[in-house]
MARMI-668634 format. One line per field, with one value per residue (C-alpha): residue number from 1; residue in one letter; x, y, z. Coordinates in steps of 0.02 Angstrom, whole numbers, plus 50000, padded with zeros to 5 digits. Layout:
n = (NUM:...)
res = (A:...)
X = (X:...)
Y = (Y:...)
Z = (Z:...)
***
This chain:
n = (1:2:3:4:5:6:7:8:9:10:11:12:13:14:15:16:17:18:19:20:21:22:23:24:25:26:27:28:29:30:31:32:33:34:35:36:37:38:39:40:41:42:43:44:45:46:47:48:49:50:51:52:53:54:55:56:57:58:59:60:61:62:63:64:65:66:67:68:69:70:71:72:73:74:75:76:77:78:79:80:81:82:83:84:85:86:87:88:89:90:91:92:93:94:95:96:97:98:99:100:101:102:103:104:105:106:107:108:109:110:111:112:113:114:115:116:117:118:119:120:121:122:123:124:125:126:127:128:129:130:131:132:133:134:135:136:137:138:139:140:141:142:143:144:145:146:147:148:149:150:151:152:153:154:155:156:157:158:159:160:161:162:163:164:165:166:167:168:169:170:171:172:173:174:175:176:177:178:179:180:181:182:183:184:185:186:187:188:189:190:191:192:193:194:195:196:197:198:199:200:201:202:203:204:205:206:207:208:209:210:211:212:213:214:215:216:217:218:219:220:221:222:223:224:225:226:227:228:229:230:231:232:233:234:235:236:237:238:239:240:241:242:243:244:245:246:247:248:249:250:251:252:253:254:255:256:257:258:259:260:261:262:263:264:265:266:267:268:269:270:271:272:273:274:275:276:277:278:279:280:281:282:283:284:285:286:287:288:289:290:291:292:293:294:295:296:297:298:299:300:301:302:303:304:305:306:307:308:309:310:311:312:313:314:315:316:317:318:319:320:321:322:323:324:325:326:327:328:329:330:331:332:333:334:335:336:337:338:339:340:341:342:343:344:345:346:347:348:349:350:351:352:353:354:355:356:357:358:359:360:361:362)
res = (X:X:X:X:X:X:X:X:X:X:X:X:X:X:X:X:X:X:X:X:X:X:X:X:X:X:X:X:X:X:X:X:X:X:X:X:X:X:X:X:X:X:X:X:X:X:X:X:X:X:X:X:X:X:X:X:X:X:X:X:X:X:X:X:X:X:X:X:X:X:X:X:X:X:X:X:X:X:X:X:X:X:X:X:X:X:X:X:X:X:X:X:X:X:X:X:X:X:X:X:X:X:X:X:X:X:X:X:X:X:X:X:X:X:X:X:X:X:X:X:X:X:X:X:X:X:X:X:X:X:X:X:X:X:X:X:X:X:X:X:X:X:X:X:X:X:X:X:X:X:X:X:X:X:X:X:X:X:X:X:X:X:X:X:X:X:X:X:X:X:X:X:X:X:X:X:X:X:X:X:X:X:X:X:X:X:X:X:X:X:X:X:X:X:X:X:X:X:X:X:X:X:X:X:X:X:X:X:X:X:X:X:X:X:X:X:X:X:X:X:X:X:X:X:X:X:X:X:X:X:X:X:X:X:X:X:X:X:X:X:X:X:X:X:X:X:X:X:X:X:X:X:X:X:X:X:X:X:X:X:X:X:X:X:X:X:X:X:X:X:X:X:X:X:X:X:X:X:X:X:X:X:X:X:X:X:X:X:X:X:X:X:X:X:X:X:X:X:X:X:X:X:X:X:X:X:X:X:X:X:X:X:X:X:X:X:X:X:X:X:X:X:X:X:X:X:X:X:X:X:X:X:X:X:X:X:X:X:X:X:X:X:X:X:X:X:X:X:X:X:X:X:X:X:X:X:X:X:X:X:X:X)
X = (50000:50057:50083:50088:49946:49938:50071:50024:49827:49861:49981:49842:49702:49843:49892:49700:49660:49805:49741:49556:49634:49735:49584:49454:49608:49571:49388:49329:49413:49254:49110:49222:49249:49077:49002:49127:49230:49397:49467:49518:49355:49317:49492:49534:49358:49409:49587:49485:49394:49549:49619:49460:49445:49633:49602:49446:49563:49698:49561:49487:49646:49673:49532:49497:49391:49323:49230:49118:49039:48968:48903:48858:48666:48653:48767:48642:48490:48591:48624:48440:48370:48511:48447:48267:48303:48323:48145:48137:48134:48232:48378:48360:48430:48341:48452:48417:48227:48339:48312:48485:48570:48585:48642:48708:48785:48898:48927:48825:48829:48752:48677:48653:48844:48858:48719:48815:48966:48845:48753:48915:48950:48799:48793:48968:48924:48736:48816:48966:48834:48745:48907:48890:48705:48611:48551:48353:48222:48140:48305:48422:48349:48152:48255:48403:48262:48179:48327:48371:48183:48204:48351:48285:48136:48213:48331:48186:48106:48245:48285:48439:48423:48639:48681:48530:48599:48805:48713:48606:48757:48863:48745:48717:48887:48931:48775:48839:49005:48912:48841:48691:48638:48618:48445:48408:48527:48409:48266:48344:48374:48207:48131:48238:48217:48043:48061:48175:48064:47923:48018:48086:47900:47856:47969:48000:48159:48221:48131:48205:48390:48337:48285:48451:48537:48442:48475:48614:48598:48422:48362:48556:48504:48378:48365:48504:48634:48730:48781:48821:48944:49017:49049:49113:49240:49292:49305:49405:49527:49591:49720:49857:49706:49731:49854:49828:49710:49642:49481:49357:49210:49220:49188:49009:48981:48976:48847:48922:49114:49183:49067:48963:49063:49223:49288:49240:49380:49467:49496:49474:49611:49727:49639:49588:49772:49736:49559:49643:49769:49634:49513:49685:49711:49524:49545:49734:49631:49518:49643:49740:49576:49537:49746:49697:49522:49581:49710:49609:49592:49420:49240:49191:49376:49335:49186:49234:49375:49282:49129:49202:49339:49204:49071:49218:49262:49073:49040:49207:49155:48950:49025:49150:49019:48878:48983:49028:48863:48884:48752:48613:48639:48663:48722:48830:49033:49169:49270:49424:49415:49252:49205:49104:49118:49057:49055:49256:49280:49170:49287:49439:49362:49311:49501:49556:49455:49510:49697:49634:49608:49772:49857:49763:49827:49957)
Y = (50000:50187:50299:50461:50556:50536:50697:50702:50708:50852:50927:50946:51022:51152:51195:51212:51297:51439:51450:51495:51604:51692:51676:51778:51914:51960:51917:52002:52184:52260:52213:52199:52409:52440:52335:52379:52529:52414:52301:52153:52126:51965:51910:51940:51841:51715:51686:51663:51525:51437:51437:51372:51224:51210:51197:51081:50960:50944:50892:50746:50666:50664:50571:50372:50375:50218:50334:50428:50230:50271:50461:50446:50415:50558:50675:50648:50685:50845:50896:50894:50956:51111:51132:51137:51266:51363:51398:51459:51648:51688:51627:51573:51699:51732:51798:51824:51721:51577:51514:51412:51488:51501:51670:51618:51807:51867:51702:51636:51441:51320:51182:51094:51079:50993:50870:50821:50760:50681:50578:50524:50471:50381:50305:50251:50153:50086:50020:49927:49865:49777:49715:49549:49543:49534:49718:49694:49815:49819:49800:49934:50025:50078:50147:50233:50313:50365:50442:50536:50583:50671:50749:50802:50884:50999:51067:51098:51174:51305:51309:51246:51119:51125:51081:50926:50875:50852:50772:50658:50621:50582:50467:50383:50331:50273:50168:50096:50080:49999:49852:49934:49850:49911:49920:49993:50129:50160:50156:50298:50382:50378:50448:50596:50641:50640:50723:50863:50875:50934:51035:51156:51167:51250:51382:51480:51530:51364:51335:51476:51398:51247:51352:51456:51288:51247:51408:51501:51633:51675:51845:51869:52025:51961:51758:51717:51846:51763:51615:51743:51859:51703:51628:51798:51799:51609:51668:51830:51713:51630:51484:51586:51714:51892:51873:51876:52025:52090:52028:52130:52029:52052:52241:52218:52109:51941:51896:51795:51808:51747:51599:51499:51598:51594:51465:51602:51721:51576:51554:51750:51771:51591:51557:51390:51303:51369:51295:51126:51143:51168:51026:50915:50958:50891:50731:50688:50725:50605:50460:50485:50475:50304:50251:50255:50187:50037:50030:50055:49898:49894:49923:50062:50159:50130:50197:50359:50399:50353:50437:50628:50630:50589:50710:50866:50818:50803:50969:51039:50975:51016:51211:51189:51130:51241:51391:51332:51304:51109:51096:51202:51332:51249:51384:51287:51327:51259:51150:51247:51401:51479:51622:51547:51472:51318:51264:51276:51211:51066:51028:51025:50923:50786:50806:50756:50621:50541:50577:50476:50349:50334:50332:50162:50092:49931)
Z = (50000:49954:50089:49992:49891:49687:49639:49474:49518:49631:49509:49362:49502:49560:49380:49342:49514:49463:49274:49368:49461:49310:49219:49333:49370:49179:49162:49308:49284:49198:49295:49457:49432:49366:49521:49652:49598:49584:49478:49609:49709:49610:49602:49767:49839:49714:49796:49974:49895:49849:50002:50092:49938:49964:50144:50109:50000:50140:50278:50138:50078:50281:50298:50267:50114:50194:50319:50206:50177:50351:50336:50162:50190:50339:50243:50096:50195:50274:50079:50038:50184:50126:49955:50023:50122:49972:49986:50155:50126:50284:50238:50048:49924:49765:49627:49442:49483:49542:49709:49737:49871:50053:50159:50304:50365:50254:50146:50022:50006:49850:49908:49753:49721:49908:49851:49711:49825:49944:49818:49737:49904:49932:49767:49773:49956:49902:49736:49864:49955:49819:49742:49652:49665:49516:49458:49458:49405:49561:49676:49609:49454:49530:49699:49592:49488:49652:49728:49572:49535:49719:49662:49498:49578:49688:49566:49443:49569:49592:49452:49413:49244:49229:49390:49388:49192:49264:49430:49353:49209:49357:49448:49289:49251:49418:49396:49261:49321:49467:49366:49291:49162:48968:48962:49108:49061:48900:48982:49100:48948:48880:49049:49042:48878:48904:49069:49009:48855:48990:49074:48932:48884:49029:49031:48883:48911:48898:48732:48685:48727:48612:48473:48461:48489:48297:48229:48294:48199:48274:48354:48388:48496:48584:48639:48535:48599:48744:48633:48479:48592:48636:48475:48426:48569:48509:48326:48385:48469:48318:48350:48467:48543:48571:48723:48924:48976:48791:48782:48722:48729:48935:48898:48926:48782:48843:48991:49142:49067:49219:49283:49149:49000:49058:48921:48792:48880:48875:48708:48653:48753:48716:48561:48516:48573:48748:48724:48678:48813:48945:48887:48905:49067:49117:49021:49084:49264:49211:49156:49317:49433:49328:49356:49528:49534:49457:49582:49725:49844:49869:49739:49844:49803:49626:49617:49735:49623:49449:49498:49584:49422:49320:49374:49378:49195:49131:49198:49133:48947:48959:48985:48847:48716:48776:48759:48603:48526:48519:48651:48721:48864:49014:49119:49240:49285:49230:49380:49468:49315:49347:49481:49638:49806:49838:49683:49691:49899:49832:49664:49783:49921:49783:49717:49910:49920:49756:49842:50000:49880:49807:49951:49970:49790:49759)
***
């Protein structure tokens, strides 16, 4: 058995925790002035976050991963209890006609991103559990579809569709991982299509997302701007990009440039080899969190490590190809690059756990 963490693991997060960091310094200097009257206030709240996900990371790779078997089913319960909350108007914060945080004094916590650690977690130890039995309908797929139809509910209800698409893709490939079988997997699909189907019906403003998604070029100052001032910063970029700092797009062009459109900065800035070089950091993250899942001595280290690298990388590439018109709007950050709190102190928790792991591998 290892006695030290995975280096290169914690290499990649700290070279894509600094790039985040470099990357909302340049972002953020518009709306950080117009907002705040200086140029650092995003930057410098962004460099606290670090150092409490930093901090976060340190206390999990401390930690047995083998004791989050034992909380995982009361730390679930705690995480949805949290994002119910949301609705409590004394402490739930409405922004933008999303209900999704929590304002507890001067911080503002996400609950949704701690419920998708916690039902990793859970997963991860109900999936251990039922290791080697036979993967019924009524034993293991009617109660996953339960837990994620709870899941699924209360993010709709927020509403939050990005955050419930990367938890729901998550949950759905450590099933799999898990022994689910093929056609249970299909039938999952069908359920959500038809699910998600409903709910862009309901609100136009999701239809709307759908309909740009077919048509780009439609009502590009109106429904269709956000995805064509992002596809004008990409195109700007070229292959080298316009160098460190000289976006223009972040002028008041692009909407959200340093949360769910940061990749557009990205590669306005770096051009489409920084794009490349940034999508290759996420997937040499992902082959070294399945190096040590395969590694790891027991199914329940597997599916930890598979299922946190996993979910960090799906989310990574949903941002990439929604900001890049290959998918619809999803509105979600990208891992360790994008401006927020939890959403970052959760990435680098999930990183430390994956190291607790390693330090279990042959």
């Amino acid at each position: 058995m290892r006695r030290h963490i995975d280096y290169p693991l914690l290499a990649i997060a700290l070279v894509l925790l600094v790039a985040g960091i470099a990357v909302v310094s340049s972002a953020s200097i518009v709306i950080s002035e117009k907002n705040f009257g200086t140029l650092y206030y995003y930057v410098f709240r962004h460099g606290i976050y670090a150092l409490a996900g930093l901090g976060a990371l340190f206390i999990c790779q401390a930690i047995s991963y083998k004791l989050w078997k034992k909380l995982s089913l009361p730390f679930l319960g705690v995480s949805l209890l949290l994002v119910a909350a949301v609705f409590i108007p004394e402490i739930g914060l409405e922004l933008g006609g999303a209900s999704r945080w929590l304002k507890i004094g001067p911080v503002s916590v996400q609950p949704s991103e701690i419920l998708k650690l916690s039902l990793i977690l859970y997963l991860a130890s109900w999936l251990d559990k039922k290791k080697g039995q036979s993967k019924g309908f009524a034993t293991a797929f009617v109660p996953f579809l339960i837990i994620i139809g709870v899941v699924g509910v209360l993010l709709v209800l927020q509403p939050d569709i990005g955050t419930l698409l990367v938890t729901a893709g998550g949950a759905v490939i450590l099933y799999f991982l898990g022994g689910g079988r093929f056609p249970q997997l299909a039938a999952f699909g069908l359920l959500a299509a038809a699910a998600l189907a409903v709910v862009v019906q309901v609100a136009p403003y999701r239809l709307n997302r759908f309909l740009v998604f077919l048509k780009p070029d439609l009502d590009p100052q109106g429904i269709g701007y956000h995805i064509s001032q992002a596809l004008i910063a990409i195109g700007s970029g070229g292959f080298w990009g316009r160098g460190f700092g000289q976006s223009i797009q972040k002028f008041n062009y692009l909407p959200e440039p340093i949360s769910d459109s940061v990749f557009a900065i990205i590669v306005e800035e770096f051009g489409f080899f920084g794009g490349i070089v940034l999508g290759s950091l996420f997937f040499l993250f992902l082959l070294r969190a399945i190096t040590i899942a395969r590694r790891a001595p027991d199914f329940f280290g597997k599916l930890l490590a598979a299922g946190m690298a996993s979910s960090i990388v799906l989310q990574a590439f949903i941002n990439m190809a929604a900001i890049s018109g290959l998918i619809p709007l999803t509105g979600i950050p990208m891992p360790f690059i994008s401006y927020g709190g939890t959403a970052l102190v959760v990435a680098l928790a999930m990183v430390g756990i994956i190291l607790n792991v390693s330090k279990h591998t042959t």
